[in-house]
N, C-alpha and C positions, 0 to 999 in steps of 0.2 A: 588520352588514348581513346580510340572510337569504343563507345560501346554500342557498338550493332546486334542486331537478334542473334545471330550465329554466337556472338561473343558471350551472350549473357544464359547459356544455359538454357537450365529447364523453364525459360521464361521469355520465348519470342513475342516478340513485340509486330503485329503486323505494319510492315511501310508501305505509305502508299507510292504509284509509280508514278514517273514523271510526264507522263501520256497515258492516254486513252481514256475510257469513258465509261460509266456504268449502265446496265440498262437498265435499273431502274431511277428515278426521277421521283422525288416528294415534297409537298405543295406544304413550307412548314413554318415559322417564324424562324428569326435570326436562334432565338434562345435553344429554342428545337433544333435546330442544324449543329450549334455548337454542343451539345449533348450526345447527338448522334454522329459528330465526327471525334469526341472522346471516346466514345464505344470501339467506333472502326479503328482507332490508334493503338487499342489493345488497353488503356486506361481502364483499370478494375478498381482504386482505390482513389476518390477523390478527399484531402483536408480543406475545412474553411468555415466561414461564419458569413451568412446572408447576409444583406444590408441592400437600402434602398437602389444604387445602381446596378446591381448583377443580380434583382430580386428575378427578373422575368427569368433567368435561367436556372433557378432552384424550383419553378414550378416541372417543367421538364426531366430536371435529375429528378423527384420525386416519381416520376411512373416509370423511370429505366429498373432494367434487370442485370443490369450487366457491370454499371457503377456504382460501385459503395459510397455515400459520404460521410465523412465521421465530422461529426460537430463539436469543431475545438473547443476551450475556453479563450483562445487569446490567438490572433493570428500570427503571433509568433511561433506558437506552437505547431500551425498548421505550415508552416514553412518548414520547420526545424523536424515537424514528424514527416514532409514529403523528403526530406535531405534523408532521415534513417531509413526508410523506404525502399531509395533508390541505392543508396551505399546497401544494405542487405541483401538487396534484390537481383541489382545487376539495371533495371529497368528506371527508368523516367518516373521522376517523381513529380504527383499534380498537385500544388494548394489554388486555393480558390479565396476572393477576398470583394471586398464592395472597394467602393470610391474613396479618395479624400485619405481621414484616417484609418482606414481597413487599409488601404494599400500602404501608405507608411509602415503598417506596423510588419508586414512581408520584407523589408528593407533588410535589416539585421539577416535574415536566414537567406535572403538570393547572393548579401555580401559574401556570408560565410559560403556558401554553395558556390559561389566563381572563385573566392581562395583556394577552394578544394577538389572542383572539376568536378560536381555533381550533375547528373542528368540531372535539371529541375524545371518545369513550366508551372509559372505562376499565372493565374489568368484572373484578373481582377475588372470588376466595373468601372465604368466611368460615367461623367453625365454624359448627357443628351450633349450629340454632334454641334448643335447651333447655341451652344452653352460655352464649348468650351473656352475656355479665357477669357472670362464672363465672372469669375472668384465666386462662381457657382456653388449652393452648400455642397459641401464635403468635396470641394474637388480642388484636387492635386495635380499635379504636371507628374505623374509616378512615371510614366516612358523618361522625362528629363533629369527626374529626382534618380534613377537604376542603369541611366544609361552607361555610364563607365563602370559598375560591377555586373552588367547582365552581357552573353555573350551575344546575344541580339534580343532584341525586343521591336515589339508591334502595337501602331494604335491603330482598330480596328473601328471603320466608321461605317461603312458598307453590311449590311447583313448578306449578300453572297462572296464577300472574300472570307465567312468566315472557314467554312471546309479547306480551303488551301492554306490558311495563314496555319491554322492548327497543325496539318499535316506538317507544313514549314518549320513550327514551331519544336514540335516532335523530333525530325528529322536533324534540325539544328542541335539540340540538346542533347544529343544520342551518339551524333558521329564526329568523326576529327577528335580534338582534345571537348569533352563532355566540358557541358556547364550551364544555367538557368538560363531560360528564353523568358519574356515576358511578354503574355498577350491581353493587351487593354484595350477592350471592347465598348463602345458606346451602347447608352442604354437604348435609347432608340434603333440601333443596331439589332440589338436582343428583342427588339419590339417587331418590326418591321416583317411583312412575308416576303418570301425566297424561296427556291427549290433549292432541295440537298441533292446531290448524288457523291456518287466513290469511287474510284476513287480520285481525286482533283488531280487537274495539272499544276505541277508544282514550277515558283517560278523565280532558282536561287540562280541567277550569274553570278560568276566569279567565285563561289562557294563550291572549293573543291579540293577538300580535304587531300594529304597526300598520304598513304598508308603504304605504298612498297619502298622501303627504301632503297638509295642508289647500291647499287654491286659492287663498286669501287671502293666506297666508305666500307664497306662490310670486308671486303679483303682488306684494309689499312687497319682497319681492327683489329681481324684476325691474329695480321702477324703483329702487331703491339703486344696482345695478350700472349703472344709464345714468346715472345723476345724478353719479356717482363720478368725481374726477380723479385717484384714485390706488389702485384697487382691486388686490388679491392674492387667488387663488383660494387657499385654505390643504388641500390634499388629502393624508388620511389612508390609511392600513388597509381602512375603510368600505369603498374606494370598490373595492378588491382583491375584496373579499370578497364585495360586492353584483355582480360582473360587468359592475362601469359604466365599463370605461374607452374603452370608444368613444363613449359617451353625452360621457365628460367632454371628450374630444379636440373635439368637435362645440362644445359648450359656451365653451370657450378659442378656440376660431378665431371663434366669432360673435361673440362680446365684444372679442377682441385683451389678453384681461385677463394678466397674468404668471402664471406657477404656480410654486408650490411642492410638492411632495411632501417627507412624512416618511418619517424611517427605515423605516416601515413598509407605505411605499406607493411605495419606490422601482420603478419598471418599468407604475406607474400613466400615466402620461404618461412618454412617451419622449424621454430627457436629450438628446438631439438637436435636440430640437424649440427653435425661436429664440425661443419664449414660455417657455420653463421655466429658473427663475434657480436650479434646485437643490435640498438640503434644506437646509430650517433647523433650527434649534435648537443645541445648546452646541459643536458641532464642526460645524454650517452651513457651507454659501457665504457670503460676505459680504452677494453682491446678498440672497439668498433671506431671511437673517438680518435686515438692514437696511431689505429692503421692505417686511416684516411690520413693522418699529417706524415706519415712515414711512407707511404705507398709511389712508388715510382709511378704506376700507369692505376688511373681510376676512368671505370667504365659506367658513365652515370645513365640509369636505365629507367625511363621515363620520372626522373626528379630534377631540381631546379636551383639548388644549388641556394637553397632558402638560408638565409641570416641565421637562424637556429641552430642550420649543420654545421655551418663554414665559419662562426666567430668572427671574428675579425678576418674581413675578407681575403686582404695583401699578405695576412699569415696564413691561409690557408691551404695546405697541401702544397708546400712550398718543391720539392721534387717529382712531383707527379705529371704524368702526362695525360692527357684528356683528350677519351672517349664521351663523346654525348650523344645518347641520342633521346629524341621526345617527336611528339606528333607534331607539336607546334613550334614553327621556328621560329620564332618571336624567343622561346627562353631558352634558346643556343647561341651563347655568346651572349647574353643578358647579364651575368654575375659575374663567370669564368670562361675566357675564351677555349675552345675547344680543338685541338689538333685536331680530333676526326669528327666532323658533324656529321651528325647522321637523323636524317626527317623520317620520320614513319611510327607505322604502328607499334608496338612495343612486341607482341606477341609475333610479327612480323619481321621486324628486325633481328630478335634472340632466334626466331627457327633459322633463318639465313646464319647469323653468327654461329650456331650451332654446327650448321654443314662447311664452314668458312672455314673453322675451327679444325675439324676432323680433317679436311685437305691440307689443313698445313701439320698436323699430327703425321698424316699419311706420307710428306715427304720430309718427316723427322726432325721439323719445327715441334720441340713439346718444351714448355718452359718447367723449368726448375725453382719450384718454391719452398723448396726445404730448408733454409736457413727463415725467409720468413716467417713460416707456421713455427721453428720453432722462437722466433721471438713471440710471435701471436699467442700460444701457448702460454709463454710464461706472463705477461701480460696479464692475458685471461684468469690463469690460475693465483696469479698474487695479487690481483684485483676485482675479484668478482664482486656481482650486485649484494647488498648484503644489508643487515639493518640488526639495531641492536634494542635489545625488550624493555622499557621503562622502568627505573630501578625502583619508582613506587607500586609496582603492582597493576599499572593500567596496563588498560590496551593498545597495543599499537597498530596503526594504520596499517602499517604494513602486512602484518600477519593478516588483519582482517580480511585485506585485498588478496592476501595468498589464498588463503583458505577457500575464502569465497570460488576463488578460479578452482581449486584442489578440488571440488563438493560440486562442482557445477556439472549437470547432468553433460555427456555426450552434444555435441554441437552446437553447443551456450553461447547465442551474441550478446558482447558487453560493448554497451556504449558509457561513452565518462563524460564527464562536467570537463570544464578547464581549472586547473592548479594542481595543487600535487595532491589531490590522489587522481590524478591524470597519469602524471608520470609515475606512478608507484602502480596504478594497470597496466601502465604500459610495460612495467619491470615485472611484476612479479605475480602475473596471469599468464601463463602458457600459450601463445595463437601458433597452432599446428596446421591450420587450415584457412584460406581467404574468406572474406565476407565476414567473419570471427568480431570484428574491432572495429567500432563507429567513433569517428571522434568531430574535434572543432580543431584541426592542429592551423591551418595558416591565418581563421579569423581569433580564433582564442577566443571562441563566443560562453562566455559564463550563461545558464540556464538552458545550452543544448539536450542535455543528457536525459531530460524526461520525456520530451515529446519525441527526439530521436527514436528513443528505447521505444514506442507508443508504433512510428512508424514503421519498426523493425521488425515488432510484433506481428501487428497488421500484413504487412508483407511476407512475414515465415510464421504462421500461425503455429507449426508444429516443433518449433524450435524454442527453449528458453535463453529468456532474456530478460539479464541483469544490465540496470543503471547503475554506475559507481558514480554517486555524485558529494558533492561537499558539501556541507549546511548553507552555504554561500551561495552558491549554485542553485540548490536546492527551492530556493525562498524567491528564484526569479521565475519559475515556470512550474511549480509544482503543483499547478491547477487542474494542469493536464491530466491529473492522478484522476480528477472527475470523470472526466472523458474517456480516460482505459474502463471505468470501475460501469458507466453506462453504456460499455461499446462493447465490452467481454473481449477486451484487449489485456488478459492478465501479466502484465510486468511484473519484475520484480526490482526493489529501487536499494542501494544500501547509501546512506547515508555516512559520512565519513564525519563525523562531528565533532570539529575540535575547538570549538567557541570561537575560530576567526576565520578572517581570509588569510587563508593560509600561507597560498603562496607569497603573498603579498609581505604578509608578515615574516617570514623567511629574509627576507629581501631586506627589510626593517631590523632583522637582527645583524647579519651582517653587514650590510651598508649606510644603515641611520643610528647608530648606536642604542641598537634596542627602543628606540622610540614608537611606541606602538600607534602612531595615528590612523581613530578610522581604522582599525584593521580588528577591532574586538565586536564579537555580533554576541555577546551573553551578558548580564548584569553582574558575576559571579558570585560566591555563593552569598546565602539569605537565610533570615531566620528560620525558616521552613527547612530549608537541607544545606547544612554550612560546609557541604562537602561538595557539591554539584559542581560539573564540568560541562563542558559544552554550552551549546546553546539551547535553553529551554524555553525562550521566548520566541515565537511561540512552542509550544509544545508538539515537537512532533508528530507522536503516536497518537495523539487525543488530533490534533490536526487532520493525518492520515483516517484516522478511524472515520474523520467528519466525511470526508471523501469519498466513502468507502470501500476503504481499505480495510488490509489486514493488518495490522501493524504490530513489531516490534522493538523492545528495546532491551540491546547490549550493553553491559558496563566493562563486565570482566572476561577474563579468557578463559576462564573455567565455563562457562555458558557460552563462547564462539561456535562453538561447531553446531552445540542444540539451536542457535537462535539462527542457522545457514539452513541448519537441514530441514528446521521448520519450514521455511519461507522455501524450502524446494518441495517442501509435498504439496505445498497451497496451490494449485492452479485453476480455482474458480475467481480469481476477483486478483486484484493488485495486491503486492505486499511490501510494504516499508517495512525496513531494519534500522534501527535508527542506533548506529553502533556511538560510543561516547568516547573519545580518542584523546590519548595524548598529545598535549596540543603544542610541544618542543620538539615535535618529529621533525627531520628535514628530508629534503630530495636531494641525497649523491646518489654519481658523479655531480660533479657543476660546474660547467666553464661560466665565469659573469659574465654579462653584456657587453658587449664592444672590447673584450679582451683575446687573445688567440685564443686556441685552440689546444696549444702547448702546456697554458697554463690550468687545464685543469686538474681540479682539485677531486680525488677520490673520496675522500670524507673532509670532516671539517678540520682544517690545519692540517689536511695528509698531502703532501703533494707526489704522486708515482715519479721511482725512481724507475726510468727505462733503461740507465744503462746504455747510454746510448756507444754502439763506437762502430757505426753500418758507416759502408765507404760510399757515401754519395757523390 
């Protein structure tokens, strides 16, 4: 869904126009013009790590005022903190990287960032133009290596195409369905004099996003949704991303229709709300999960019909009729073919459906879902999210995750690692409001959740923000903790510590017969404490503290609340909680891979009885 300046709040982004001319003109190198056309683009936060190709342009970000750079430890980190950045913000996230291996290592965060529809420009060095394909030191083919995960990318040889291509670059990332441009600049480029002005002619054929949808799909909707005795609103990402969730709230209260959000659109509709049955897909609600496979008419609202929601795909919402709509046509009719396609904005679309709506209300089309709600009801009430306390006296993950959201000042963004305490944030922390909830959901990138959280920061400096990550997770990118602790980027990180890869091990209990390969990250216990859990190699807290951090460590639930409420009055520096977790928790609901959608399982051996006897 476009995120344009209008869309993203308190946080316009200035574009530039597609004609005319500045009057003034400045006599500057390539490095200086690409500096001074991040200034003009509205870029205030740039991530990244020098290095000999892209050096001529760290001489120039050193005397600006206008762009911050924060000096990662690892360029993954500075991809993965412009992704938290931009998901916080609303706004275009910028990393910055050298040639060769500096741009490789940007790979992982631009993949995750096109899974997920991130504004991101990554702008990386190259060699020198009469170099390149020459197996030049440090050089990479990085335009060839990102071209199928970047939504367009640029190699920039010229020192005056660099003010348009940026603008281009921006412009690209920002509108239609959002996602990472990549611009690869030669050094000699960076070297090279050129006059700057502002603002460039831009110059995209054939790039032309569609945002109004057609009139006709939006009345075919309409009456679907009034004719419907069993509709589910199925809301995506899109609708994050479009700035439509008060369009969408309007939309749900006119109809009375159920909602669901995905992973990816948790805090799109607020979990409070008595029409929202949850997310679906392989670790779902039951209601959320159930009502999608029961629902005659699904109205899928900038989401894409991802393997996650839909289980096995030919079982999928086997009576339903389909509403889709998305900015991009390419994923209508990609999964599930769609009776109504619908192209457009999202925020666009639902304010149309909302007036589409109300005229078929006004000539006494208003559908009746009272026999639904009340199966959705009992559903809900005999299957809620739920977890039970370790009969030895440990901690459990879950609670920790509760609490954590319970204790979390007023407008706390949490970003999570990938595995289950993914899904157990996503269950059991409250998002009542958008921009709320950062995750990795379509690349499943393990090590997001530090430099995310770092980006999130950076971009809502007045907001707290908690990492929920896993010891797993944790040990892929927790260098980053250096870089909050030098940057007065105060995080705050909880560790979910259960001496393995959890999810993974999960998987190993019921599908490998308990065979734990690879999946234990602790030595357990030792002479020293023959009690110990988790993983103490390394040692967290002493880790953390190296960093400097504040760090803690949870064992018991007699201490959970003191060791939250600590880590919420610290806000000069970072703080780890390094909670020590039962490590037989699992993540219900759970449909398994490649099985419907029907067959999930509410806990372990529960399978809900629906009671089915609807007249399809």
């Amino acid at each position: 869904m476009p995120m344009t300046e209008q869309a993203t709040g308190a946080h316009p982004q200035p574009r530039p126009r597609s004609g005319g001319h500045s009057a003034t003109v400045e006599h500057v190198t390539g490095a200086q013009s690409l500096i001074r056309s991040l200034e003009e683009v509205g870029a205030d936060t740039v991530f990244g790590i020098p290095g000999g190709a892209i050096l001529p342009a760290y001489d120039p970000l050193m005397d600006s005022t206008r762009v911050r750079h924060v000096l990662v430890r690892h360029e993954q980190g500075a991809g993965h903190a412009a992704t938290g950045y931009a998901q916080a913000t609303g706004r275009v996230g910028v990393c910055m990287a050298t040639s060769g291996p500096g741009a490789t290592n940007l790979v992982t965060p631009i993949a995750d960032a096109h899974m997920d529809s991130v504004p991101l420009v990554a702008i990386t060095g190259q060699v020198a133009s009469k170099a390149i394909g020459t197996d030049a030191f440090q050089e990479a083919d990085i335009v060839g290596i990102t071209m199928p995960i970047t939504k367009h990318n640029f190699l920039v040889t010229k020192a005056e195409d660099i003010p348009r291509i940026i603008a281009q670059a921006f412009h690209i990332a920002s509108t239609g369905r959002p996602g990472p441009v990549l611009v690869d600049i030669a050094k000699d480029a960076l070297q090279a004099k050129t006059t700057f002005s502002w603002p460039p002619v831009m110059d995209l054929p054939g790039y032309r996003p569609v945002t109004k949808p057609h009139a006709k799909q939006i009345r075919e909707a309409a009456k679907l949704i009034t004719a419907a005795r069993r509709p589910v609103l199925y809301v995506g990402g899109g609708v994050l991303k479009a700035g439509a969730t008060a369009e969408l709230k309007v939309l749900a209260e006119l109809t009375g229709a159920p909602v669901t959000t995905t992973l990816m659109a948790l805090g799109a509709f607020p979990d409070s709300h008595p029409q929202h049955l949850g997310m679906p897909g392989m670790h779902g609600s039951v209601a959320a999960v159930t009502g999608l496979q029961k629902a005659d008419l699904i109205v899928a609202l900038g989401a894409r019909f991802d393997d996650r929601v839909t289980g096995k795909l030919d079982s999928f919402a086997p009576y339903a009729k389909i509403v889709h709509a998305d900015i991009d046509p390419a994923e209508i009719g990609k999964n599930r073919t769609a009776d109504v396609p619908i192209v457009g904005d999202a925020r666009e679309v639902i304010a149309d459906l909302v007036q589409a709506v109300q005229k078929e209300h006004s000539e006494g089309h208003r559908g009746d879902y009272a026999a639904w709600w009340k199966d959705l009801s009992r559903w809900r009430e005999t299957y809620p999210l739920g977890y039970d306390q370790p009969s030895d006296g440990s901690l459990s993950p879950q609670q920790v995750i509760e609490r954590i959201g319970q204790l979390a000042p007023e407008g706390t963004i949490f970003a999570a690692g990938v595995g289950q305490h993914q899904m157990w944030a996503a269950h059991f922390v409250q998002y009542e409001k958008p921009a709320t909830w950062l995750n990795s959901g379509g690349a499943g990138t393990m090590g997001y959740a530090v430099p995310a959280a770092m980006g999130a920061k950076a971009g809502m400096p007045d907001h707290a923000v908690w990492a929920i990550d896993g010891d797993g997770c944790f040990q892929m990118t927790n260098q980053e903790l250096t870089t909050c602790a030098l940057n007065n980027i105060p995080i705050k990180v909880a560790i979910i510590n259960n001496g393995a890869l959890g999810m993974v091990r999960q998987w190993q209990t019921l599908f490998y017969n308990q065979r734990y390969s690879n999946t234990v990250l602790h030595s357990g216990p030792n002479d020293v404490n023959p009690d110990a859990r988790g993983t103490r190699v390394p040692d967290f807290v002493k880790l953390s503290e190296a960093m400097g951090c504040h760090a803690i460590r949870c064992e018991s639930p007699d201490d959970l609340d003191k060791a939250i409420e600590e880590a919420n009055s610290i806000n000069d520096r970072p703080v780890v909680v390094d909670f020590i977790v039962h490590e037989d928790a699992m993540v219900w609901p759970m449909v398994a891979a490649g099985t419907s959608n029907d067959e999930i399982m509410a806990a372990r051996d529960v399978r809900p009885d629906f009671g089915d006897n609807e007249d399809d």
